[in-house]
C-alpha positions as CSV (number, residue, x, y, z in Angstrom):
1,X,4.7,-14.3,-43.5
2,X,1.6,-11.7,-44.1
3,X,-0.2,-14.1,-41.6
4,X,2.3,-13.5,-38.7
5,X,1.9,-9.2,-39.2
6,X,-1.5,-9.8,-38.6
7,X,-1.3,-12.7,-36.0
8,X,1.2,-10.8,-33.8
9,X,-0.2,-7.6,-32.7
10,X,-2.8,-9.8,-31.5
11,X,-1.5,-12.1,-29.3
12,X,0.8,-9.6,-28.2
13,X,-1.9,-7.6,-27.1
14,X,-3.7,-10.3,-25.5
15,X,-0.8,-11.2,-23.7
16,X,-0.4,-7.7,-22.1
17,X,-4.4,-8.5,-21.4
18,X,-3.5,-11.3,-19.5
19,X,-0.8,-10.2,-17.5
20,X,-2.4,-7.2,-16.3
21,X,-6.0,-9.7,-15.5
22,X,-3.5,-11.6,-13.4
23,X,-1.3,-8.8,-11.5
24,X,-4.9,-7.2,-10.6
25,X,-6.3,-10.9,-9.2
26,X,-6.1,-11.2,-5.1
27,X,-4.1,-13.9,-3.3
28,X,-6.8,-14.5,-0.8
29,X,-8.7,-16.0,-3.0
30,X,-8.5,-20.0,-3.1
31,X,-10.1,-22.8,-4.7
32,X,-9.8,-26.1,-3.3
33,X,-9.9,-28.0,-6.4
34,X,-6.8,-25.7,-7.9
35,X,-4.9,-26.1,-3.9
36,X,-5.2,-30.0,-4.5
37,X,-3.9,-29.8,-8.1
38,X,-1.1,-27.4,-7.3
39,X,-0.3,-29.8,-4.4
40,X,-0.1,-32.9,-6.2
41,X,1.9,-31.3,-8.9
42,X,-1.1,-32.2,-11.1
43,X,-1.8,-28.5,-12.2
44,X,1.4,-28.4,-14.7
45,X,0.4,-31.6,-16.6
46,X,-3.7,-29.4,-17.1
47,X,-1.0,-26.8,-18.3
48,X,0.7,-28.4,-20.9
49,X,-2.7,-30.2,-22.0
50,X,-4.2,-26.5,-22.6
51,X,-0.9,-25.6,-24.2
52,X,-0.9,-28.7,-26.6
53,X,-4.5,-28.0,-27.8
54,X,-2.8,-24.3,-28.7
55,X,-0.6,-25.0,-30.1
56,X,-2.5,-27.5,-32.2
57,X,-5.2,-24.8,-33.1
58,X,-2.9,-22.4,-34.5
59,X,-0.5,-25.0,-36.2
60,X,-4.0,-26.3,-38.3
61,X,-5.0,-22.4,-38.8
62,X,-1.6,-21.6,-39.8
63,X,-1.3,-24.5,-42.3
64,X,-4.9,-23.7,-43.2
65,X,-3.9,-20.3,-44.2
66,X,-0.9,-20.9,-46.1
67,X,-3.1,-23.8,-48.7
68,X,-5.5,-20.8,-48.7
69,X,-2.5,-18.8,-50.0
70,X,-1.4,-21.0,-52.8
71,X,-4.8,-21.8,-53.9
72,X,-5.4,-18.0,-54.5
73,X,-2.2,-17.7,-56.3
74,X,-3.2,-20.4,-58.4
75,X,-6.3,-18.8,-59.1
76,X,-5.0,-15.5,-59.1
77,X,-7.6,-14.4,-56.9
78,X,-6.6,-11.1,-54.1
């Protein structure tokens, strides 16, 4: 659980990042490629695929992390 004190301050910070990056973007501002996506209904399935590969990233780091973890115990390395 040390992991996820260290993890969390993060990604809450780079939330708050994000959300303000987006509230300051204009709505004039278009992209064709993005309109044809959005219209198609396309735009949610490039969504999930970016959330997938996130997900997948921090699963591995998390699991990663936690071997990490026993191998130092076992080792009785700090």
């Amino acid at each position: 659980m040390n992991i996820m004190k260290k993890v969390f301050p993060l990604l809450l910070s780079l939330l708050i990042i994000s959300i303000n990056t987006i509230a300051q973007t204009t709505v004039d501002t278009t992209v064709p490629m993005a309109d044809k996506l959005r219209e198609d209904g396309k735009i949610w399935v490039v969504v999930v695929v970016i959330a997938v590969v996130f997900a997948g990233i921090a699963i591995n780091m998390l699991r990663l992390e936690s071997k990490v973890g026993k191998i130092e115990k076992e080792l009785k390395i700090k």
